[in-house]
C-alpha positions as CSV (number, residue, x, y, z in Angstrom):
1,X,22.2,-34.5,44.3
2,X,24.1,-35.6,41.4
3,X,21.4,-34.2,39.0
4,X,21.4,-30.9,40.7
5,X,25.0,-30.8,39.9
6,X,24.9,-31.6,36.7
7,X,22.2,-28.3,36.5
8,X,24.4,-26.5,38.5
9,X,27.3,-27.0,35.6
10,X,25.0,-26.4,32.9
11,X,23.1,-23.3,35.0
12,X,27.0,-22.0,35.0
13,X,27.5,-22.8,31.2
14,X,26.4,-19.3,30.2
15,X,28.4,-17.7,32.9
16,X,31.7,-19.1,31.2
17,X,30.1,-18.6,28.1
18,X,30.2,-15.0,28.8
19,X,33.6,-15.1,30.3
20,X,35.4,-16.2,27.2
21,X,33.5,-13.9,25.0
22,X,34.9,-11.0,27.4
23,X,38.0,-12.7,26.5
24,X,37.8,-12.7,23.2
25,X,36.3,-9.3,23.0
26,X,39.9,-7.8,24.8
27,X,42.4,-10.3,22.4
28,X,40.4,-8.9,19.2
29,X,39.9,-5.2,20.5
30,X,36.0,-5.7,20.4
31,X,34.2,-3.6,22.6
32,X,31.1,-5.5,24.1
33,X,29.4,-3.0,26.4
34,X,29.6,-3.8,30.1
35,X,26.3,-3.8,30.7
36,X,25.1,-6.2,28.0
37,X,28.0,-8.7,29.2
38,X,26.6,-8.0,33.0
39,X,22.9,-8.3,32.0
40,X,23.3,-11.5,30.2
41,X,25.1,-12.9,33.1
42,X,22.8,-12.1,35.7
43,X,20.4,-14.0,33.9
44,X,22.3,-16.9,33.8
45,X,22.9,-17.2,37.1
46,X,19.0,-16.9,37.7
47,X,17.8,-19.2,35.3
48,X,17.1,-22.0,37.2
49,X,16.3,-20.6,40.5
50,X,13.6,-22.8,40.4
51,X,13.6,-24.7,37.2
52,X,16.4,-27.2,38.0
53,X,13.6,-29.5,40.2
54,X,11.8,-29.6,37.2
55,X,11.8,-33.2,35.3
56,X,11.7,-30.2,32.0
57,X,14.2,-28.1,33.3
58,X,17.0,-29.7,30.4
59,X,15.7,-28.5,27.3
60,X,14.2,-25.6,28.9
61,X,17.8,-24.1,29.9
62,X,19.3,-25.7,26.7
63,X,17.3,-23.6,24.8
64,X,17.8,-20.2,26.8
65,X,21.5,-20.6,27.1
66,X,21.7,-21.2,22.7
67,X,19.1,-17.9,23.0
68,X,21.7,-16.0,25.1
69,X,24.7,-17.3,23.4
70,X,23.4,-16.1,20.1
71,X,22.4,-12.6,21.5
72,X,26.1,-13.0,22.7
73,X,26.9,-13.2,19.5
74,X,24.8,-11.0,17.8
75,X,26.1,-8.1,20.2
76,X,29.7,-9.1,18.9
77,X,28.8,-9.4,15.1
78,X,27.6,-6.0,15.2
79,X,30.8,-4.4,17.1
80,X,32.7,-5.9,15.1
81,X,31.4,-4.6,12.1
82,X,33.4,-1.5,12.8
83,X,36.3,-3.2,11.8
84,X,33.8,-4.1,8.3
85,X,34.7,-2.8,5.2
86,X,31.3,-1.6,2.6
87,X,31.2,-4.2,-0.1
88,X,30.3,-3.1,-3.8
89,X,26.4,-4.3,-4.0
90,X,25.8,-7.4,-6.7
91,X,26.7,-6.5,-10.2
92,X,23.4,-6.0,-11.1
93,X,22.7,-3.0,-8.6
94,X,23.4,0.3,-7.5
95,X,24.3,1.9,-4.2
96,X,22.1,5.5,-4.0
97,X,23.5,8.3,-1.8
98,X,21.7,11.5,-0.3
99,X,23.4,14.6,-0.3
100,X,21.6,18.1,0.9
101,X,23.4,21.3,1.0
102,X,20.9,23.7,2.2
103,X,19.6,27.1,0.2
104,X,22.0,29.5,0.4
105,X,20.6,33.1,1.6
106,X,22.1,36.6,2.5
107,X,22.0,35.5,5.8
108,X,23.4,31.8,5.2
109,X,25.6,30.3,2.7
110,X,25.4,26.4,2.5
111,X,28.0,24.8,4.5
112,X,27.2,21.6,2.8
113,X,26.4,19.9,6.3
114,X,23.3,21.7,6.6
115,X,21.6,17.9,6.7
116,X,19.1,16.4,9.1
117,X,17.4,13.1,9.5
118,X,14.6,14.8,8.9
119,X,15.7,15.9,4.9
120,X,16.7,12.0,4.5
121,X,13.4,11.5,5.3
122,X,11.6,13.5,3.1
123,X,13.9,12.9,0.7
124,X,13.6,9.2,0.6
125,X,9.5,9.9,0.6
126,X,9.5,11.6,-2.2
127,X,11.6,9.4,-4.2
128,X,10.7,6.2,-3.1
129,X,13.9,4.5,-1.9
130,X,16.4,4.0,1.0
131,X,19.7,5.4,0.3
132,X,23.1,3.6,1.8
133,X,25.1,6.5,2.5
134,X,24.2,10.2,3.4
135,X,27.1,12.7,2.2
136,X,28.6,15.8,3.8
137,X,31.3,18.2,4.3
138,X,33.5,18.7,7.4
139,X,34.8,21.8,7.1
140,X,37.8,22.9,9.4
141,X,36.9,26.1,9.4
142,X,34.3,25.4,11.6
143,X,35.9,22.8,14.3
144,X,38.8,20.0,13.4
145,X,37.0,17.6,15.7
146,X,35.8,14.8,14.3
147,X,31.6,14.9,13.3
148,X,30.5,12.2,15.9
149,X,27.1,13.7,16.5
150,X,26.4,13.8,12.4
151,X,27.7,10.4,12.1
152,X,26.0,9.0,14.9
153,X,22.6,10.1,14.0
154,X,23.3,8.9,10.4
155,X,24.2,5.5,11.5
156,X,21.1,5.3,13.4
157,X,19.4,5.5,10.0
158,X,21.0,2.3,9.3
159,X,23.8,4.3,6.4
160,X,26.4,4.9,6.0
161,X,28.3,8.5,6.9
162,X,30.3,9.4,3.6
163,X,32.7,12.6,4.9
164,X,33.9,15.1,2.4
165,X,37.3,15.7,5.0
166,X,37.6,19.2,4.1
167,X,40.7,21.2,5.0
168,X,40.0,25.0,4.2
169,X,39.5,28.3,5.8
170,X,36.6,28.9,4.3
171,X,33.4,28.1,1.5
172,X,34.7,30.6,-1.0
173,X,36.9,29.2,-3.8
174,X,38.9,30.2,-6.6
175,X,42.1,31.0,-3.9
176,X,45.1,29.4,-2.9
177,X,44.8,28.4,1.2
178,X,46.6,29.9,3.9
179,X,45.4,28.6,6.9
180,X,45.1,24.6,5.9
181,X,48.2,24.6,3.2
182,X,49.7,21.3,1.2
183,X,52.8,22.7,2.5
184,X,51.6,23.0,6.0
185,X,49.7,19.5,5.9
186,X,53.2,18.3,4.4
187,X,55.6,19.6,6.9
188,X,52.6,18.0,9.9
189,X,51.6,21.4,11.2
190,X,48.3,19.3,11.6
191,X,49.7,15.7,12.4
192,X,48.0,16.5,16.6
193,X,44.6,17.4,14.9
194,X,44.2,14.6,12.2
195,X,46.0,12.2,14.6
196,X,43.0,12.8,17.1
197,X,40.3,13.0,14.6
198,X,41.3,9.5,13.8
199,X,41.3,8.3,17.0
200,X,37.5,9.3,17.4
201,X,37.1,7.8,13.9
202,X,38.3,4.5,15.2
203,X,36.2,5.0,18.2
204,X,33.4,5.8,16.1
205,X,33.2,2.1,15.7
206,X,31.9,1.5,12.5
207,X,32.5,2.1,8.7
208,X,32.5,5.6,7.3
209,X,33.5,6.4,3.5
210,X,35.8,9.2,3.6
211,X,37.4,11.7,0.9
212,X,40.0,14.9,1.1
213,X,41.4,16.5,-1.7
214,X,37.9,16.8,-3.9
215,X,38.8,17.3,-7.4
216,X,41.8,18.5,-7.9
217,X,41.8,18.5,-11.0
218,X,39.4,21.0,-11.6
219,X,40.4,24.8,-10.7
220,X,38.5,25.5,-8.1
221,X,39.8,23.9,-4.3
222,X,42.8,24.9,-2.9
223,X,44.3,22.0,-2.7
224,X,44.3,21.5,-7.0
225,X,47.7,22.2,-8.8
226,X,46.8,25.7,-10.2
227,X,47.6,26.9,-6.5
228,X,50.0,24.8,-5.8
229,X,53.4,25.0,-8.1
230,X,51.4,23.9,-11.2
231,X,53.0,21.7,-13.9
232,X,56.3,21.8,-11.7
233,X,54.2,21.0,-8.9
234,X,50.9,21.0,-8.3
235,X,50.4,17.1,-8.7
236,X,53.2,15.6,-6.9
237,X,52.6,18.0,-4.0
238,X,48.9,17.5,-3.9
239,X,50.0,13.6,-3.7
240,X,51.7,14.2,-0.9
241,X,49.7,15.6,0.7
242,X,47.1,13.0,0.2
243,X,49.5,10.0,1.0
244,X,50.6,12.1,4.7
245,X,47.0,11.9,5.4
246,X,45.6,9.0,4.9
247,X,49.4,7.4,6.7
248,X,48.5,9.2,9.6
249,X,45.0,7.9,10.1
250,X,45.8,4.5,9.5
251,X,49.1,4.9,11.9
252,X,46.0,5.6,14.4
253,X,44.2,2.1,13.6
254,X,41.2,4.1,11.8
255,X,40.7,0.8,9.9
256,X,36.7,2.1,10.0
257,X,37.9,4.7,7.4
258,X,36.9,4.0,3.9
259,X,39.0,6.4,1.0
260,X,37.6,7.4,-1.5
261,X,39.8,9.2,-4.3
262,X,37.6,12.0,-6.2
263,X,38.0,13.9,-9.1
264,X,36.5,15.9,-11.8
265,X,34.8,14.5,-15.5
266,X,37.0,17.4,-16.8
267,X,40.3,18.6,-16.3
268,X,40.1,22.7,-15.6
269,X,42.3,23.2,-17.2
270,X,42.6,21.1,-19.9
271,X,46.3,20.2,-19.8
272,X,48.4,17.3,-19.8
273,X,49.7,18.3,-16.5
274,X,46.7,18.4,-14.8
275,X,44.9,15.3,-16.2
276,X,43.3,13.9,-13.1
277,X,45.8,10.8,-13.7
278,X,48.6,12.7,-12.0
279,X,47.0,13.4,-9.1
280,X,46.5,10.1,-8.5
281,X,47.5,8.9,-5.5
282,X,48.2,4.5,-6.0
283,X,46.0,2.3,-5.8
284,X,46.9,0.9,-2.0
285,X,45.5,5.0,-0.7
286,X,42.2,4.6,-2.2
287,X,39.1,1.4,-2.1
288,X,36.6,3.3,-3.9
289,X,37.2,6.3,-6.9
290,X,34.4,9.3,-7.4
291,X,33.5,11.0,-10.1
292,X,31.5,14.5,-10.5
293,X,29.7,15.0,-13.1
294,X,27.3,18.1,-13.7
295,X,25.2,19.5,-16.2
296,X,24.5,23.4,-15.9
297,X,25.1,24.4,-12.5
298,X,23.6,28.0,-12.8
299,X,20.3,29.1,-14.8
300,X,22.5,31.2,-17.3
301,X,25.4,28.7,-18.5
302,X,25.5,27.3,-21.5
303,X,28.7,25.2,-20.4
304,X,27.7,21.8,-18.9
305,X,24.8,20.8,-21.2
306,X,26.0,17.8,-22.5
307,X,24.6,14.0,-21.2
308,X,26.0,12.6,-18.1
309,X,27.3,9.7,-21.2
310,X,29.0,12.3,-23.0
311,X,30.9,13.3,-20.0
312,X,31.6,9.5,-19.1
313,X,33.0,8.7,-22.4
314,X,36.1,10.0,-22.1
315,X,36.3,10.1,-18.2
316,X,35.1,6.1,-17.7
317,X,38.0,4.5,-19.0
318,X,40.6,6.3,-17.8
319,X,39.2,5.7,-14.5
320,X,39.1,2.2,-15.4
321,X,42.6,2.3,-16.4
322,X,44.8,4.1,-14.0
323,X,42.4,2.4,-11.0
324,X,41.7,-0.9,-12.5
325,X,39.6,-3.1,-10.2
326,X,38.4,-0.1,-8.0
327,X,34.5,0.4,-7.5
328,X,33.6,4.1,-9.2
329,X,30.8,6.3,-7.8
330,X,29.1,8.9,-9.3
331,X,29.5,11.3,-6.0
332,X,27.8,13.9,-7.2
333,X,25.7,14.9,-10.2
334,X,22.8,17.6,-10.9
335,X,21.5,19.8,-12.9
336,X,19.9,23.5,-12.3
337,X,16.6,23.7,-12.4
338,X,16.3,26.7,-14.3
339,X,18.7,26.6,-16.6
340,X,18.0,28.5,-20.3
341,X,19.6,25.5,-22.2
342,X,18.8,22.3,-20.6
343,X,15.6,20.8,-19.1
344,X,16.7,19.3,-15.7
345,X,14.2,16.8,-16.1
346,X,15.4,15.6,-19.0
347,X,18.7,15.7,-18.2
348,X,18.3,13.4,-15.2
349,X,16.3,11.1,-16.8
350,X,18.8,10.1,-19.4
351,X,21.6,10.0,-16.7
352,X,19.5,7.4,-14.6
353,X,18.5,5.4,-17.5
354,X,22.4,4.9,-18.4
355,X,23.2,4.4,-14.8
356,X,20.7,1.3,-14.4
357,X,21.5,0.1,-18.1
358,X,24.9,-0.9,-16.4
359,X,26.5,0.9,-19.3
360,X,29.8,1.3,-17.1
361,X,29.9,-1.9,-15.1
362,X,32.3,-0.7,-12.3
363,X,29.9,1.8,-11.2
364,X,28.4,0.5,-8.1
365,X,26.5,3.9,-6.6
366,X,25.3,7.5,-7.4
367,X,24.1,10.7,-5.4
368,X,22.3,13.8,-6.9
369,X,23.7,16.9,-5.3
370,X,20.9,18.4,-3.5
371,X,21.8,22.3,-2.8
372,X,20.9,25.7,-4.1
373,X,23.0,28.8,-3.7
374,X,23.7,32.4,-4.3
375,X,26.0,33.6,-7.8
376,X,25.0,37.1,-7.5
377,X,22.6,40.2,-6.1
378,X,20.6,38.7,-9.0
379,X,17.9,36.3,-7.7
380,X,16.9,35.0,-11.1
381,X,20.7,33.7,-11.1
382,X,20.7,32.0,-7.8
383,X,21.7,27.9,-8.3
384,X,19.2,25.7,-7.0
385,X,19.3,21.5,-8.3
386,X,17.2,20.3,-5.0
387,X,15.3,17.9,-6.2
388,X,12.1,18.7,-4.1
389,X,11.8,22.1,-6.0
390,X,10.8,20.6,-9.0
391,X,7.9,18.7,-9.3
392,X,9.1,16.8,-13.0
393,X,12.4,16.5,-11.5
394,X,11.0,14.4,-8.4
395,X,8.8,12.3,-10.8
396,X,11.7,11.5,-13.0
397,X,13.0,10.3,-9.8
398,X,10.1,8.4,-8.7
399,X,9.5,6.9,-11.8
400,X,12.7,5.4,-12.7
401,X,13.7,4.2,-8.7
402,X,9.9,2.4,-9.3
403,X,10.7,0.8,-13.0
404,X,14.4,-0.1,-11.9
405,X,13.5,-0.8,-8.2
406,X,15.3,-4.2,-8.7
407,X,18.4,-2.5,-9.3
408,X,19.0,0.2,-6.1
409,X,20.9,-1.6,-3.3
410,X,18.8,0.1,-0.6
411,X,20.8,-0.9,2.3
412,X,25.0,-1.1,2.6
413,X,26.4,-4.5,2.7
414,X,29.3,-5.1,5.2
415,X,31.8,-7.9,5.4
């Protein structure tokens, strides 16, 4: 009797096991699914239905219950990586993002969430590697609930959603905004609708990189200074604006939320007042800072055309200097396929090569911005810089992801 007793204890080990993981899952606000908890449990109350009169029975249920209490753990680990934050990869590598836009027709114009699994996929075929994070817009124009479905599927993929949080009544730009203001985002006309997009964010579960207020600096969003009050202005209020938002999320416990500050190679214009410096918004509103930086973006321009090192020169160390310590990612670059001046190919080419030379060592990740769109009734002027439409373009890809291979992170690392 004594020996069944003593089976009977350990038999019950996993049951308190369990118990004080349920425990610690409520103290730390980890959410262990019910079913999991009640599945694991059952089985430890089975285990030695008829084991325990076995002279074996001891290491037999020693080793399921370490089994079980690792799963236990395991199950934890991973829930608790909502509350991870995405670690820079090892100084020798690079993160590398997806982005896909769509092709913009008379009947649709790319609402730069127009991505499926099934274009990471193809995507990642064609080029030969994984990428850690798969970009896209949220417009508000279109619903101010938060993406759960695109995020969810994305995640499944094992990246990382990267939003682009974008407040605006529409794709066109060149305006100022009516609907989604700085004043109005200011003065918390929207504090109910960000407040609750957070709250789905922290419910989300798990890290997501996350910008608002895309390059301000350049003339072209509604949120940049031109439409805002300009020298007087502009800056200070786009600062604001920035500061309210990112306040009220973490006033929600979106601690999942990853910001990302991101602005322009060039200022547009080029004036002192809007140097992308002053719309910067301190160092504790931002873990990671973006950079764009395009070649031609039509098949016409001549402006764009220098290197992606040209553009860098200049842009690198102030970055460096006015976010010092902060990882950088090249969030979007590209070139048009067709363009009269450059060779897209080429153009790529020299921008990877400088990217995996570690040339600017605080760069930690890139994404090519995969989208084509309409500029006029002219189809020989349409935009397109998907890589898949060019068959040199893809092989510059290919080739360098294959001779540099030991330099792409291919999967995000959490801590």
């Amino acid at each position: 009797m004594r020996g069944l007793r003593g089976a009977s204890f350990v038999k019950s080990f996993p049951v308190i096991f369990f118990f004080i993981l349920q425990v610690f899952r409520i103290k730390r606000g980890i959410r262990l699914p019910c079913e999991t908890f009640l599945r694991l449990l059952s089985a430890g109350i089975s285990d030695l239905s008829l084991g325990a009169k076995r002279a074996d029975w001891m290491p037999v249920l020693i080793r399921k219950i370490f089994c079980r209490s690792l799963l236990a753990l395991s199950c934890v680990a991973y829930v608790h990586a909502g509350r991870a934050r995405i670690l820079p990869p090892p100084s020798d590598k690079l993160y590398h993002g997806f982005y896909w836009g769509g092709v913009g027709t008379d009947e649709h114009d790319p609402t730069e969430h127009d991505v499926t699994p099934q274009d990471v996929g193809h995507y990642e075929q064609a080029v030969g590697k994984q990428t850690a994070w798969v970009y896209f817009s949220d417009n508000w124009f279109e619903s101010r609930k938060f993406p759960g479905a695109m995020c969810s599927w994305i995640r499944d993929l094992k990246k990382i959603p990267y939003i682009r949080l974008m407040l605006r009544s529409n794709v066109d730009q060149g305006h100022s905004e009516k609907t989604f203001s700085l004043q109005k985002i200011i003065a918390g006309d929207f504090d109910a609708d960000l407040r609750a997009w957070a709250r789905d964010a922290k419910n989300f579960g798990s890290p997501i990189l996350i910008e608002w207020g895309t390059e301000p600096n350049g003339n072209w969003f509604s949120w940049n200074g031109k439409w805002n009050g300009g020298a007087k202005e502009g800056p200070a209020r786009y600062v604001a604006g920035y500061r309210h938002i990112v306040d009220l999320m973490r006033g929600e416990g979106a601690d999942n939320l990853q910001w990302v500050w991101h602005v322009n190679w060039l200022d547009e214009p080029e004036e002192n007042w809007n140097r992308f410096e002053n719309y910067f918004p301190g160092e504790n509103y931002c873990d990671w800072v973006a950079l764009s930086a395009y070649g031609p973006t039509t098949p016409m321009t001549r402006d764009g055309t220098e290197s992606l090192a040209f553009k860098m020169h200049d842009a690198y160390p102030r970055l460096t200097k006015i976010a010092p310590g902060k990882p950088i990612i090249i969030a979007e670059l590209g070139c048009d396929l067709h363009n009269r001046h450059v060779d897209a190919a080429n153009w790529a080419k020299a921008a990877l090569e400088n990217l995996f030379s570690n040339r600017w060592p605080a760069v930690i990740g890139f994404c090519w911005w995969n989208e084509g769109w309409q500029n006029d009734d002219r189809k020989k002027h349409d935009t397109d810089m998907i890589i898949l439409h060019d068959v040199d373009l893809t092989r510059v890809f290919r080739d360098q992801f294959a001779q540099h291979g030991d330099k792409i992170q291919e999967t995000p690392i959490l801590k």
